[in-house]
py3Dmol code that shows the C-alpha trace and the ligand (Angstrom):
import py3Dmol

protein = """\
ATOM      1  CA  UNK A   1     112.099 -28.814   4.620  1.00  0.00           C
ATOM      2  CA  UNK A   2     109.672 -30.592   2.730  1.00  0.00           C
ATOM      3  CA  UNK A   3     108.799 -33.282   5.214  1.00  0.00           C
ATOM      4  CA  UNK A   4     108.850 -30.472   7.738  1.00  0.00           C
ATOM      5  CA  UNK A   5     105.894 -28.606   5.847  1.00  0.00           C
ATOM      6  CA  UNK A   6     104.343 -31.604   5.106  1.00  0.00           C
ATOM      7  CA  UNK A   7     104.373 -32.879   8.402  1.00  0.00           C
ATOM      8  CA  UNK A   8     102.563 -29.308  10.108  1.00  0.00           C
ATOM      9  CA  UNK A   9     100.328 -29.204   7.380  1.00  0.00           C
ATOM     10  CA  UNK A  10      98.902 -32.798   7.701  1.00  0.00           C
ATOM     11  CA  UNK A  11      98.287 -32.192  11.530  1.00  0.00           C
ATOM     12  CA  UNK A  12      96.201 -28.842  10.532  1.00  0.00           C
ATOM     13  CA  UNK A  13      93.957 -30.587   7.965  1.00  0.00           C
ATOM     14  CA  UNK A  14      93.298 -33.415  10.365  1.00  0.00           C
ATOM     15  CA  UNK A  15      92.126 -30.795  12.779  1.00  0.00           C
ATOM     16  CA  UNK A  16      89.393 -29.562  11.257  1.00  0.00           C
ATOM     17  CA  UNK A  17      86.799 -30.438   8.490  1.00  0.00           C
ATOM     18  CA  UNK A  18      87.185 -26.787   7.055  1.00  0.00           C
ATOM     19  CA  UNK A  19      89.174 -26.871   3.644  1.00  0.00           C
ATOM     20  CA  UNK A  20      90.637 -23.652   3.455  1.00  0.00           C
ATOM     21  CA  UNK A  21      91.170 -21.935   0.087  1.00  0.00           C
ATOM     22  CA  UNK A  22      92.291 -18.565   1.429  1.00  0.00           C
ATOM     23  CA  UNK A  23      95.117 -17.785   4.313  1.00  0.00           C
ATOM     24  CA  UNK A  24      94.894 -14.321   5.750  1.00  0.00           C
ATOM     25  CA  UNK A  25      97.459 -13.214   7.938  1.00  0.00           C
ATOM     26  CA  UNK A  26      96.608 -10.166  10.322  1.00  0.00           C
ATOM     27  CA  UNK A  27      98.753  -7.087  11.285  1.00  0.00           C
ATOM     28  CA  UNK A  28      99.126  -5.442  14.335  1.00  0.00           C
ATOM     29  CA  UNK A  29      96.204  -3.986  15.680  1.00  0.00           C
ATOM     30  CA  UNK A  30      94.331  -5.586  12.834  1.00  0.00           C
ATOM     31  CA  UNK A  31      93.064  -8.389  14.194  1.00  0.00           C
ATOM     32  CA  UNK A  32      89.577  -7.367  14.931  1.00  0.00           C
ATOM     33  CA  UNK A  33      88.622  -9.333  11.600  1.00  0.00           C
ATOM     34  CA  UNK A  34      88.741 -11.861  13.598  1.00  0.00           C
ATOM     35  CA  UNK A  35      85.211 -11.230  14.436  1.00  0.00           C
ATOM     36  CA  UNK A  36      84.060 -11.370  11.050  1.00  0.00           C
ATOM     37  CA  UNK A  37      85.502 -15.158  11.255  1.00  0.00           C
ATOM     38  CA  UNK A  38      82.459 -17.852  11.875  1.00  0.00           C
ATOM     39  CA  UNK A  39      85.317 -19.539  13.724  1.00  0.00           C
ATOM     40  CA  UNK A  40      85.059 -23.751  13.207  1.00  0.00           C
ATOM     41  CA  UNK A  41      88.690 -23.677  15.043  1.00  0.00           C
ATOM     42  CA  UNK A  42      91.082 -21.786  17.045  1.00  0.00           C
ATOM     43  CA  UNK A  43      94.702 -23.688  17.875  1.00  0.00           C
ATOM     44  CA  UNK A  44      97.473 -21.738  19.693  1.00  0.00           C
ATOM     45  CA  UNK A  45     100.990 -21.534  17.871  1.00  0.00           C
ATOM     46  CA  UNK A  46     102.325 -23.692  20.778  1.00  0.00           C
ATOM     47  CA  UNK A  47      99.748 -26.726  19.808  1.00  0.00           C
ATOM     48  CA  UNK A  48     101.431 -26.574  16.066  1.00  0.00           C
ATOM     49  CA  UNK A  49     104.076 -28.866  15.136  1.00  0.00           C
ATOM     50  CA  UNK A  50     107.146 -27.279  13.603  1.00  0.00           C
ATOM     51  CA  UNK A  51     105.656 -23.966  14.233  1.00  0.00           C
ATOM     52  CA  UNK A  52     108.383 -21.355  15.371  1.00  0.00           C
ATOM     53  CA  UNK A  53     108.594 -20.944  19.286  1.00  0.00           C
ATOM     54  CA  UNK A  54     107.803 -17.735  20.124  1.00  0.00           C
ATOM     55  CA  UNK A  55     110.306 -15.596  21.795  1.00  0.00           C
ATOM     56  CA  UNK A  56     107.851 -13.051  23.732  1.00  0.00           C
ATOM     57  CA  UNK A  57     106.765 -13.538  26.873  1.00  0.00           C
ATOM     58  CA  UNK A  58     102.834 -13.937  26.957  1.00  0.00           C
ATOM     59  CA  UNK A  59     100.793 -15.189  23.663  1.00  0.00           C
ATOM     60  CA  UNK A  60     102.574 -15.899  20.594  1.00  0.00           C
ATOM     61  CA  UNK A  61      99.169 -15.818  18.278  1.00  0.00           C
ATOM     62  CA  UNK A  62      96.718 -18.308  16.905  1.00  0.00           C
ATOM     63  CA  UNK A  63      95.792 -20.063  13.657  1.00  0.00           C
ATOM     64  CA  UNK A  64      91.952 -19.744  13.443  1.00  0.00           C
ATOM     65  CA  UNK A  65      90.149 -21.990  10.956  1.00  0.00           C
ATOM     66  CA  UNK A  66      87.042 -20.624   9.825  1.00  0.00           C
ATOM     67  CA  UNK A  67      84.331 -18.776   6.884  1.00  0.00           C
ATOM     68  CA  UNK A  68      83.892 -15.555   6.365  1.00  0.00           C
ATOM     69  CA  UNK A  69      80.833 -14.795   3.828  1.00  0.00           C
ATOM     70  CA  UNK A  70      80.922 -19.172   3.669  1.00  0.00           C
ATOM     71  CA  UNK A  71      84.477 -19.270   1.784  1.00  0.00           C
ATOM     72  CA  UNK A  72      86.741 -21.058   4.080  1.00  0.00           C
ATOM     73  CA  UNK A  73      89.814 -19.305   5.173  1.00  0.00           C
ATOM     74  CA  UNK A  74      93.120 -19.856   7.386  1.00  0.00           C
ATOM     75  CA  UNK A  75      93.813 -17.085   9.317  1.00  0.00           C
ATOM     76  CA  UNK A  76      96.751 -15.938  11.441  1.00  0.00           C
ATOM     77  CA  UNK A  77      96.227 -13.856  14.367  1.00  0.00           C
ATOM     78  CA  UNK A  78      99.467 -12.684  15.120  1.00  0.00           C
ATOM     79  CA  UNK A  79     102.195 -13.074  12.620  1.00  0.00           C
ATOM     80  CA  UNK A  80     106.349 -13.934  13.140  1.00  0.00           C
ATOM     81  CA  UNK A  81     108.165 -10.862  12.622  1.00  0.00           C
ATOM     82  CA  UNK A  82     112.296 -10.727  11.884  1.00  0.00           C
ATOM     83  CA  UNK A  83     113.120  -8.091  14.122  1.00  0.00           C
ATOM     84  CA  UNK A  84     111.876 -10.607  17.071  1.00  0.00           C
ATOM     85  CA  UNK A  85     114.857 -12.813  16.099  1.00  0.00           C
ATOM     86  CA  UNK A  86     113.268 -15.331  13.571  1.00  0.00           C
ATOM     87  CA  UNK A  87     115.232 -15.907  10.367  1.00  0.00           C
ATOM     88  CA  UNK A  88     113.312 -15.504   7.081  1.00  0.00           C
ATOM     89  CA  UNK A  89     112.506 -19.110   6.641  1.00  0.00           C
ATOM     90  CA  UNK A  90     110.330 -19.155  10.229  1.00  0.00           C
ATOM     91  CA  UNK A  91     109.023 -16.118   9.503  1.00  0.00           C
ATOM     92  CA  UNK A  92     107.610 -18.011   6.551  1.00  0.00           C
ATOM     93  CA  UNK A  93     107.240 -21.208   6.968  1.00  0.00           C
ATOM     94  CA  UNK A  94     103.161 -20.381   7.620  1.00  0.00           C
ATOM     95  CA  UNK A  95     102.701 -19.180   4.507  1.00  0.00           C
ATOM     96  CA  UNK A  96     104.615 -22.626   3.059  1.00  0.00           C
ATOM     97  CA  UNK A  97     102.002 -24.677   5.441  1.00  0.00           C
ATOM     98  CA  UNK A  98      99.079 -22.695   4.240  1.00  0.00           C
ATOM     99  CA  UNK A  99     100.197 -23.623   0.701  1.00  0.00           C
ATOM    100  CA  UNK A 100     101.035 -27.359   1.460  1.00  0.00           C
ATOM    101  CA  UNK A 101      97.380 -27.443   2.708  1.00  0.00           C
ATOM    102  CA  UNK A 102      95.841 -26.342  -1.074  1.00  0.00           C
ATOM    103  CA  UNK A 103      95.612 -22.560  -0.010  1.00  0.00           C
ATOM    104  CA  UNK A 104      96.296 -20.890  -3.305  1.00  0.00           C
ATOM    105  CA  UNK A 105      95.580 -17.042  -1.956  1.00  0.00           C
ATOM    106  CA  UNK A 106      97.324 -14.961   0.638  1.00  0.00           C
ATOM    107  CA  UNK A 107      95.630 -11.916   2.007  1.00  0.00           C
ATOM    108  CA  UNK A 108      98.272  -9.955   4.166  1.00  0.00           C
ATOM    109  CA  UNK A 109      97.440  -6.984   6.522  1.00  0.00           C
ATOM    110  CA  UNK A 110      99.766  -4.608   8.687  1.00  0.00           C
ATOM    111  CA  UNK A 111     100.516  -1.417   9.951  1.00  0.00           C
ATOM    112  CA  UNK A 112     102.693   1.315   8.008  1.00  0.00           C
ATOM    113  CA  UNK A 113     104.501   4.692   8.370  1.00  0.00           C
ATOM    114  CA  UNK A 114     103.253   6.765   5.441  1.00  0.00           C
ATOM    115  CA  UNK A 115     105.992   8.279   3.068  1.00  0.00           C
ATOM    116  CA  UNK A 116     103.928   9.440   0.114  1.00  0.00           C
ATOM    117  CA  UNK A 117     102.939  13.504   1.015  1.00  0.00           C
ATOM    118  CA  UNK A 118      99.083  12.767   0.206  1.00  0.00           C
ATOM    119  CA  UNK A 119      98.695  10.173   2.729  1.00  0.00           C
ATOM    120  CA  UNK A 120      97.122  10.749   6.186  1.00  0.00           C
ATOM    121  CA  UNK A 121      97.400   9.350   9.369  1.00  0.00           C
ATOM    122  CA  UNK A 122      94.338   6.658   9.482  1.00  0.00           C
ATOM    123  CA  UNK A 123      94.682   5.982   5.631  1.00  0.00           C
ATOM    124  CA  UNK A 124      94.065   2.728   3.568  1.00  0.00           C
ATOM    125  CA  UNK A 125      96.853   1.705   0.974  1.00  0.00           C
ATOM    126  CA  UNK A 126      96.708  -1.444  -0.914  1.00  0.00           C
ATOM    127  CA  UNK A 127      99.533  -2.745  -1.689  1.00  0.00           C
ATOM    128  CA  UNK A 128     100.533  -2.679  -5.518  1.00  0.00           C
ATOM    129  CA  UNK A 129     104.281  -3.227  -5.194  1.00  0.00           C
ATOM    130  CA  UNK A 130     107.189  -3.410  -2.460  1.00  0.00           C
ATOM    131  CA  UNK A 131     110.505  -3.376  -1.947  1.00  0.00           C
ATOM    132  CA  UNK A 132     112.618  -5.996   0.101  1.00  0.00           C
ATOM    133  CA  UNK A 133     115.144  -4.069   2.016  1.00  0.00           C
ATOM    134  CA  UNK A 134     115.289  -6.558   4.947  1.00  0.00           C
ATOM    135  CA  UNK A 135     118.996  -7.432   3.714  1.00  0.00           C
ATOM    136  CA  UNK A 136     117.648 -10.903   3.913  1.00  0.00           C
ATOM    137  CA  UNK A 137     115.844 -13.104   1.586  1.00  0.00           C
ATOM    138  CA  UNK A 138     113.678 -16.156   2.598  1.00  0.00           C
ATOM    139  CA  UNK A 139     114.741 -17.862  -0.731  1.00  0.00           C
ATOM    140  CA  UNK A 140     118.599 -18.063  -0.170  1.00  0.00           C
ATOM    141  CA  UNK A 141     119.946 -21.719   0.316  1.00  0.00           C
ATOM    142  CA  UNK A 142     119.493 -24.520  -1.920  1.00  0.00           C
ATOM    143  CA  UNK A 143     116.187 -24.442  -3.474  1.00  0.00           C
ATOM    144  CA  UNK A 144     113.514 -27.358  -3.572  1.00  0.00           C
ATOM    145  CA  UNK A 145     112.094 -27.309  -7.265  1.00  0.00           C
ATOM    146  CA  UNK A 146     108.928 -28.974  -5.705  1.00  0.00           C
ATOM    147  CA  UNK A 147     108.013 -25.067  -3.845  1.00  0.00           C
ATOM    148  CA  UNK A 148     108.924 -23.194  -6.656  1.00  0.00           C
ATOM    149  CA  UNK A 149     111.736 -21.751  -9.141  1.00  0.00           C
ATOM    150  CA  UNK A 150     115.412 -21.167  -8.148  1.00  0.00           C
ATOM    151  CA  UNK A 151     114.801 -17.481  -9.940  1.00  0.00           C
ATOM    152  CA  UNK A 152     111.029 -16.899  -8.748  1.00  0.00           C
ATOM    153  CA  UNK A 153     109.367 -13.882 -11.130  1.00  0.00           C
ATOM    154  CA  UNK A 154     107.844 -10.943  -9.218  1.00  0.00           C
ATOM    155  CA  UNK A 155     106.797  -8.685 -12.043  1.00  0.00           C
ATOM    156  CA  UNK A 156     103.129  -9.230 -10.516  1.00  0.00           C
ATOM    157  CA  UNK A 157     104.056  -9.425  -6.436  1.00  0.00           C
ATOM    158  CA  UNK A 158     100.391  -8.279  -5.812  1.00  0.00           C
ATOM    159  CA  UNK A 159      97.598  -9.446  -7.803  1.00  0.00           C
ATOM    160  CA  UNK A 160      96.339  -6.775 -10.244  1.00  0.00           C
ATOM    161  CA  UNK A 161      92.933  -8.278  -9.835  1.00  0.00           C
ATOM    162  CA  UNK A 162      92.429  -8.593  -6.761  1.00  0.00           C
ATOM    163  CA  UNK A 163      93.739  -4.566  -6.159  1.00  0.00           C
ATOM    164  CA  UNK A 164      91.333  -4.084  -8.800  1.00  0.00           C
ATOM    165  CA  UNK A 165      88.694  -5.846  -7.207  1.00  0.00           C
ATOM    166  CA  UNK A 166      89.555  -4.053  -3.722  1.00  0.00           C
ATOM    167  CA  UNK A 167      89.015  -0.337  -5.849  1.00  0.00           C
ATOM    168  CA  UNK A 168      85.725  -1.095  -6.510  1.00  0.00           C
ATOM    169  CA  UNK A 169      84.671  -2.245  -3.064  1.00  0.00           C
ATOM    170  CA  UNK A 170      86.194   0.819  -2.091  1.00  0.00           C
ATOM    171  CA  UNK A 171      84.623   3.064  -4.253  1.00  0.00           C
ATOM    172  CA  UNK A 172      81.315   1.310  -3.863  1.00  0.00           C
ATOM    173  CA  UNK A 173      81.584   1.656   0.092  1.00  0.00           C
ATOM    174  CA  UNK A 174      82.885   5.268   0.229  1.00  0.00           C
ATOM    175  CA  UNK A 175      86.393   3.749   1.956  1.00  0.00           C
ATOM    176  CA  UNK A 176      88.531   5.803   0.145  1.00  0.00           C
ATOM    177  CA  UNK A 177      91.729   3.797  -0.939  1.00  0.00           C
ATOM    178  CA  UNK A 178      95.140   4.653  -1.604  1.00  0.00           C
ATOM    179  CA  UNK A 179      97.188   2.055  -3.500  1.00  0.00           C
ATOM    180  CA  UNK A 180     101.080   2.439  -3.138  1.00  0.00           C
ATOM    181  CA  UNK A 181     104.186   0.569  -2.411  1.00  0.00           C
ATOM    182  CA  UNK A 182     105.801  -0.511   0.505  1.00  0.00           C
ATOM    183  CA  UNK A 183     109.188  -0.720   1.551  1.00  0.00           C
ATOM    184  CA  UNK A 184     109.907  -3.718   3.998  1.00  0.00           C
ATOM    185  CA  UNK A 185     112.708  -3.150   6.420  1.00  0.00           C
ATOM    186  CA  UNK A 186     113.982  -5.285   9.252  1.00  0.00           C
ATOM    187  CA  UNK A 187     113.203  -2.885  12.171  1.00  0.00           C
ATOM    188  CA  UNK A 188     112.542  -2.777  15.224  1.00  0.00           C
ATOM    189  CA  UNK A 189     113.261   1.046  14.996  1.00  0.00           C
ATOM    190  CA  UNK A 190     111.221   3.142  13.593  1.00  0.00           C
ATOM    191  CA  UNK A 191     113.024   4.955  10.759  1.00  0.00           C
ATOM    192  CA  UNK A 192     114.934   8.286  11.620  1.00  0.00           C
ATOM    193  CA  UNK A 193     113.868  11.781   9.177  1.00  0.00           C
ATOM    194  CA  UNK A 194     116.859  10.569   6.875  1.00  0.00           C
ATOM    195  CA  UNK A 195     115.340   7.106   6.535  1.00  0.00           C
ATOM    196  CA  UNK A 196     111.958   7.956   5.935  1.00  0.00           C
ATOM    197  CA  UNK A 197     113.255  10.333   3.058  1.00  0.00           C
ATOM    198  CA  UNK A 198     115.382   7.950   1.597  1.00  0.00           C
ATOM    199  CA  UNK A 199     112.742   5.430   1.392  1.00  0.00           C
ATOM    200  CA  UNK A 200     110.419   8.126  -0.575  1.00  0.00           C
ATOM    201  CA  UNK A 201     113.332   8.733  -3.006  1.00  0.00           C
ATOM    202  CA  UNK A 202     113.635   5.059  -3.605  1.00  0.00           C
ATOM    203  CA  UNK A 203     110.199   4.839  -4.625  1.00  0.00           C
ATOM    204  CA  UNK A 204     107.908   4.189  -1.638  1.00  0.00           C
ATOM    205  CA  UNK A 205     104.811   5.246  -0.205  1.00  0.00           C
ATOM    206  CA  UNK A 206     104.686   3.383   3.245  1.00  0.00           C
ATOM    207  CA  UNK A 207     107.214   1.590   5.232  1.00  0.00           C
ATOM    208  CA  UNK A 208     106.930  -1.267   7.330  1.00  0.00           C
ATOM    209  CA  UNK A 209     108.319  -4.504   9.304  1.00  0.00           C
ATOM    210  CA  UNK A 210     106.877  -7.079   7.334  1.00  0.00           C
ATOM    211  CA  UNK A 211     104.884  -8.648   4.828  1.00  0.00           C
ATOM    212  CA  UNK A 212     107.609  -8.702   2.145  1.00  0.00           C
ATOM    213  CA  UNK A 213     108.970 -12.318   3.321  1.00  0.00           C
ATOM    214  CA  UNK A 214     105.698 -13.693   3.180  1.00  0.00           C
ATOM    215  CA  UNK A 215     104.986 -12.314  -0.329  1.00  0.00           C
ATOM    216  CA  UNK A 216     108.237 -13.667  -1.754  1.00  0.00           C
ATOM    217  CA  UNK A 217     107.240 -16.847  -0.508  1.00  0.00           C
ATOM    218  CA  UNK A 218     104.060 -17.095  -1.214  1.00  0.00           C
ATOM    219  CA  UNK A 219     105.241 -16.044  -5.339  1.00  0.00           C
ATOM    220  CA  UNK A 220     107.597 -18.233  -4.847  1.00  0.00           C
ATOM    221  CA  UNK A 221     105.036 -21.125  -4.270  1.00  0.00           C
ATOM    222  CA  UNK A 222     102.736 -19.395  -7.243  1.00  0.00           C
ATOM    223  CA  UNK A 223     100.036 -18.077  -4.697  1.00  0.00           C
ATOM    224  CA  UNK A 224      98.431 -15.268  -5.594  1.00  0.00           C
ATOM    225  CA  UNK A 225      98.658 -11.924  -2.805  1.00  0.00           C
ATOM    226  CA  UNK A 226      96.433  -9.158  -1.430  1.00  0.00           C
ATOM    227  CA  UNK A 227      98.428  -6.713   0.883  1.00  0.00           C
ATOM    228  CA  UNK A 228      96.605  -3.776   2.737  1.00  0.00           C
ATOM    229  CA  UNK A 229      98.363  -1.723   5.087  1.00  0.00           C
ATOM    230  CA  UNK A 230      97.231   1.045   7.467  1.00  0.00           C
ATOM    231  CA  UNK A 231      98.785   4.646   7.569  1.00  0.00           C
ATOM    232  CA  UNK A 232      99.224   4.674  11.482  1.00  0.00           C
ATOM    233  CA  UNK A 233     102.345   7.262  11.179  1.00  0.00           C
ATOM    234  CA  UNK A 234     103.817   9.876   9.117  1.00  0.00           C
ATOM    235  CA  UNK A 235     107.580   9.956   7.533  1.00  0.00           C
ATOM    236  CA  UNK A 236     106.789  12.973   5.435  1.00  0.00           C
ATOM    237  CA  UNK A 237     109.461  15.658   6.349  1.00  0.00           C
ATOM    238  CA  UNK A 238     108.042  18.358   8.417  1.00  0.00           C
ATOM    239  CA  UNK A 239     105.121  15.683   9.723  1.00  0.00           C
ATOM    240  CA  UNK A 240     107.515  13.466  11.482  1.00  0.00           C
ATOM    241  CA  UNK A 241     106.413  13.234  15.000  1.00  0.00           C
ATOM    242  CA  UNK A 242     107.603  10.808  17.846  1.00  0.00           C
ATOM    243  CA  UNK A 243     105.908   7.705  17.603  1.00  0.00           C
ATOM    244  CA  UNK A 244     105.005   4.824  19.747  1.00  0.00           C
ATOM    245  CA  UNK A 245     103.797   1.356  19.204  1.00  0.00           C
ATOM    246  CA  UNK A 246     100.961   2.102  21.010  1.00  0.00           C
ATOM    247  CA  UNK A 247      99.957   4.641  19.154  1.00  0.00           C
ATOM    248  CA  UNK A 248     100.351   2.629  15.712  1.00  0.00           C
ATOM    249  CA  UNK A 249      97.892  -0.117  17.686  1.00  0.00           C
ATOM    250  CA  UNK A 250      95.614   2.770  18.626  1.00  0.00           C
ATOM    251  CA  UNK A 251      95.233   4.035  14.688  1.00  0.00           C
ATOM    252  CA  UNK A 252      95.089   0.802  13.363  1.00  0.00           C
ATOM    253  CA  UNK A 253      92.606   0.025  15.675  1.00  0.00           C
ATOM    254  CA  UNK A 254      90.603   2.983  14.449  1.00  0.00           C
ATOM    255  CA  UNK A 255      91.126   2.133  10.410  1.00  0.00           C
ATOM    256  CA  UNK A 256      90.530  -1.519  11.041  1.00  0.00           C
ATOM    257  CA  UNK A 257      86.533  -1.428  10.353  1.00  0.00           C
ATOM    258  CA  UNK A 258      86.813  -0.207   7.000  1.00  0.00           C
ATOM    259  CA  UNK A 259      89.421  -2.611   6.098  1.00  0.00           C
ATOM    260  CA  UNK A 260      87.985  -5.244   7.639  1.00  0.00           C
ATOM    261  CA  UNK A 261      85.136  -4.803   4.996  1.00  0.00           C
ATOM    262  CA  UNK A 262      86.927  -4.641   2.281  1.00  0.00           C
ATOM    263  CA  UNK A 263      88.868  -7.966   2.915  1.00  0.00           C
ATOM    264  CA  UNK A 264      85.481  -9.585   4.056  1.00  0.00           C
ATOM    265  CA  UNK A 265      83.952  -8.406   0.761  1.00  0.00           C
ATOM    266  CA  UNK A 266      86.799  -9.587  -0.907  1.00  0.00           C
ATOM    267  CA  UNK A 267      87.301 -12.925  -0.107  1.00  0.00           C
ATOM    268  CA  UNK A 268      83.966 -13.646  -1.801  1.00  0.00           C
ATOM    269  CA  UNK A 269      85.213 -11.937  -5.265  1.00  0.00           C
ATOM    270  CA  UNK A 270      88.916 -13.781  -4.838  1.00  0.00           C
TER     271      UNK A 270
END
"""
ligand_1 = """\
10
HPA
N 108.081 2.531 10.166
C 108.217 1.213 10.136
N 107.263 0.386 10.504
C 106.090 0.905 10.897
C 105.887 2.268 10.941
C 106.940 3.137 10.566
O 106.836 4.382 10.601
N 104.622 2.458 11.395
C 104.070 1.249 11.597
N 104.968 0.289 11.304
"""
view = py3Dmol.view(width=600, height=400)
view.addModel(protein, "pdb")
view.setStyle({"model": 0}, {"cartoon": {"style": "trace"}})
view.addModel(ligand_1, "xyz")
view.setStyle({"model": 1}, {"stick": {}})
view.zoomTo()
view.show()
């Protein structure tokens, strides 16, 4: 897998004279930070050796090299998710590229169903914990001692100073932040009443599709990560209304400014 990584990440430094020190990947309907990019260079997944084929019809997403605020970043607009087929390792093997290529921070964004009974639709959680209950694990196999440990610690999944960091540009913008955990789950169904409530009693605030595979990676590899996830529905029992991706695109869509400039002011601090 090695010489696989290697291989990808070789071709994307010899694209571009930007050194990236920070790969962000964007969530659904969250990838209007892409404007904040001074874009250097955009490559479609297709172009990338080794990079997983996409299994949608249409456009599969693109790696944009770029600064924001002059710090160099990575960024991926449009992320692989599990629930489109992709085992855990292709669903990762970005964040294992980014890595390979000296990127030593992941900033990860997506879209969530809120669990916790003070959130609103619209609202901004960072990330503090999660909880893997994909059933899967990008880490099973042999392991290569060169990535990381066989028994990878996560007792700090989510950088406590970077969520500190993200509280005070928060507080100092007026964005008013939640901080929570999230509960990764395989999808592509949206979680029935029963689901949502077990996910609250096992200690969640938000619920979503990804993110958690790319985290375990990226500890695996030592990187340190900044999740942020927007509230776009709501599990809380007697809230639960029929939902629709659209309508998860159409809220994030509507929350993405003010977390766009909190990961723009951010990257500066990280
Ligand atoms: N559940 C799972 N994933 C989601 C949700 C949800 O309610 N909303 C946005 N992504």
């Amino acid at each position: 897998m090695l010489e696989t990584i290697q291989t990808t990440a070789d071709y994307l430094t010899s694209q571009s004279s930007i050194k990236p020190v920070i790969g962000i990947i964007l969530g659904t309907g969250l990838g209007g930070l892409v404007n904040e990019i001074k874009i250097e260079k955009s490559i479609s997944y297709e172009e990338i050796p080794n990079f997983p084929v996409s299994t949608v019809e249409g456009h599969s997403g693109r790696l944009i090299f770029g600064t924001i605020n002059e710090v160099p970043i990575l960024a991926m607009q449009g992320r692989f998710h599990y629930y489109e087929g992709y085992d855990m390792k292709e669903v990762t093997f970005p964040v294992r590229v980014m890595k390979q290529m000296g990127i030593n921070t992941l900033f990860v964004s997506n879209a969530s169903g809120g669990l916790n009974p003070d959130y609103v639709v619209g609202d901004i959680m960072v990330i503090n914990d999660h909880i893997n209950m994909f059933g899967d694990n990008p880490l099973i196999g042999k392991n290569n001692n060169k990535l990381g440990p066989r028994f990878p610690d996560m007792s700090e999944p989510y950088s406590k100073q970077l969520i500190a960091k993200a509280m005070e540009i928060g507080k100092k913008n007026n964005i008013d932040l939640k901080q929570g955990v999230y509960v990764g789950t395989t999808g592509p169904t949206f979680e029935t009443p029963a689901e949502y409530k077990m996910f609250r009693i096992l200690g969640a605030d938000a619920v979503g599709m990804s993110t958690v595979p790319e985290v375990i990676v990226a500890r695996h590899m030592n990187m340190q990560c900044f999740g942020i996830s927007i509230i776009t529905d709501s599990g809380v029992p007697g809230q639960i209304v029929e939902v629709s991706h659209e309508e998860v695109q159409e809220v994030a869509a509507a929350a993405e400014p003010n977390m766009t400039r909190v990961i723009k002011e951010l990257v500066s601090l990280a």
